[in-house]
C-alpha positions as CSV (number, residue, x, y, z in Angstrom):
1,X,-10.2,-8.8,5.2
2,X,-11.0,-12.4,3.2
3,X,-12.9,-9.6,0.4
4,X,-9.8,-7.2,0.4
5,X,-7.3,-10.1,-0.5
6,X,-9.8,-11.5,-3.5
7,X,-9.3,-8.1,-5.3
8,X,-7.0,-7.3,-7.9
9,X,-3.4,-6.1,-7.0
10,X,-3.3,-3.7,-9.8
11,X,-5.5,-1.5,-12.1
12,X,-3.6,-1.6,-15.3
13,X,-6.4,0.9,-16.6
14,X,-5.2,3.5,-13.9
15,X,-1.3,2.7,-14.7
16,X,-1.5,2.8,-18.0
17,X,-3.7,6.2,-17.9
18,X,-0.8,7.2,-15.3
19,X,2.0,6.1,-17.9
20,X,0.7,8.0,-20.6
21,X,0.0,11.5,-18.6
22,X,3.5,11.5,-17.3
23,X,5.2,9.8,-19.9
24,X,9.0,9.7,-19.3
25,X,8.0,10.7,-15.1
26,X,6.2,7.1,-15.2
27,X,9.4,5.1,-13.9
28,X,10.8,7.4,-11.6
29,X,7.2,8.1,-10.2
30,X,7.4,3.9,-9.7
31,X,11.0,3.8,-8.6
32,X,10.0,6.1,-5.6
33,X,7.4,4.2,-4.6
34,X,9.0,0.8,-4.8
35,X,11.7,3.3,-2.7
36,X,9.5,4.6,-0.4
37,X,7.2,2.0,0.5
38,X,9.6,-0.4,2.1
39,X,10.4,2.3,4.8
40,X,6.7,3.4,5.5
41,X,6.2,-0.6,5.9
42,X,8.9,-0.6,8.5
43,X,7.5,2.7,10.1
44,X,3.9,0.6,10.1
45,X,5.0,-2.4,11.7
46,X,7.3,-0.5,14.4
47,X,4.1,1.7,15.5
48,X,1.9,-1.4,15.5
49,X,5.2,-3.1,17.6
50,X,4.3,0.0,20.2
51,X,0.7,-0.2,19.8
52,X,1.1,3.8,18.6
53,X,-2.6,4.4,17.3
54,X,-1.7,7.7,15.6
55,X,1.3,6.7,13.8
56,X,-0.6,3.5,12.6
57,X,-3.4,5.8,11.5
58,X,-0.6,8.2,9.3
59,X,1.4,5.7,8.6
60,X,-1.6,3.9,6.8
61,X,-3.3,6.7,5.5
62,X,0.2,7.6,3.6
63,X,0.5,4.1,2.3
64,X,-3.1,4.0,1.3
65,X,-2.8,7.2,-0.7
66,X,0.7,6.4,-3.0
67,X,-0.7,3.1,-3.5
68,X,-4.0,3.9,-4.7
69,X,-2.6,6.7,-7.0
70,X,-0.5,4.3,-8.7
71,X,-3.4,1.6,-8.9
72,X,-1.7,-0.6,-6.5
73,X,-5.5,-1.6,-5.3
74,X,-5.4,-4.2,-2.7
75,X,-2.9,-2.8,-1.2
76,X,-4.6,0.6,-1.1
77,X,-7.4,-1.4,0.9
78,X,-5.3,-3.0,2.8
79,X,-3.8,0.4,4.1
80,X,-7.4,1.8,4.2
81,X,-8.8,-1.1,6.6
82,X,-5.8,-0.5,8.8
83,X,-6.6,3.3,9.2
84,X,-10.6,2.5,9.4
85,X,-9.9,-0.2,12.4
86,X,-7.4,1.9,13.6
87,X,-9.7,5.3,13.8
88,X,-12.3,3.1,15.4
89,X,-9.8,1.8,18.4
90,X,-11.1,-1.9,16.8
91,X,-7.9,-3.1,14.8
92,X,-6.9,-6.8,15.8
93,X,-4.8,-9.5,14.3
94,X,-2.1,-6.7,13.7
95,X,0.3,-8.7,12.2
96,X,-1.9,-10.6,9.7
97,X,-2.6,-7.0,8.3
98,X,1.2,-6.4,8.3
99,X,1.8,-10.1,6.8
100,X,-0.8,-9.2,4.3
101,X,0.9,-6.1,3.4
102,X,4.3,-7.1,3.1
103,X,3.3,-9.8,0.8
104,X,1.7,-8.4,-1.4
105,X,3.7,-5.5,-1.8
106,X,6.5,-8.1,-2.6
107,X,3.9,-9.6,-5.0
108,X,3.4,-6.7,-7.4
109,X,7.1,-5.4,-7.5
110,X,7.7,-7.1,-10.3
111,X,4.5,-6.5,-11.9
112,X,5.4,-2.1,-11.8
113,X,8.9,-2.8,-13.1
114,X,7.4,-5.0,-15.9
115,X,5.2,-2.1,-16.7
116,X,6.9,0.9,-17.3
């Protein structure tokens, strides 16, 4: 985990490659995933709350995949190390993932509003 939180939040070379194909899509495609990822957090944290392997593992494979198509990185990994430990029955210290998560989605929130 201590590698995952030393990487950049975002890949400004991704967004702004993402800006320029979708041109006037780019804030929506951000608005519905500033939207969307709130819920899917909640949706996390209440399958970890019931120890639900598969929903963690869906949950954070779905989380993983809008994040790292935006170029939200560490929180792509953070999603993918929650499905790897997940998938291998292994995942501890559930809530420091979850802390993790929430944090640093709230940290880069600004930073997609700033750029489109």
């Amino acid at each position: 985990m201590m590698n995952i939180l030393n990487e950049p939040s975002l890949d400004n070379a991704a967004l702004a490659a993402l800006k320029e194909a979708t041109e006037e899509m780019f804030p929506e495609i951000i608005a519905v995933y500033l939207e969307d990822t709130p819920k899917r957090l909640a949706l996390l944290q209440m399958a970890f709350d019931k120890n639900d392997i598969k929903a963690i593992q869906e949950e954070a494979h779905c989380l993983k995949g809008s994040s790292s198509n935006i170029g939200v990185l560490k929180l792509s990994k953070i999603f993918g190390e929650i499905e790897r430990l997940s998938k291998n029955g292994t995942i501890t210290n559930q809530n420091e993932y979850i802390q993790h998560a929430f944090s640093e989605f709230g940290h880069i929130q600004k930073s997609l509003i700033d750029f489109t």
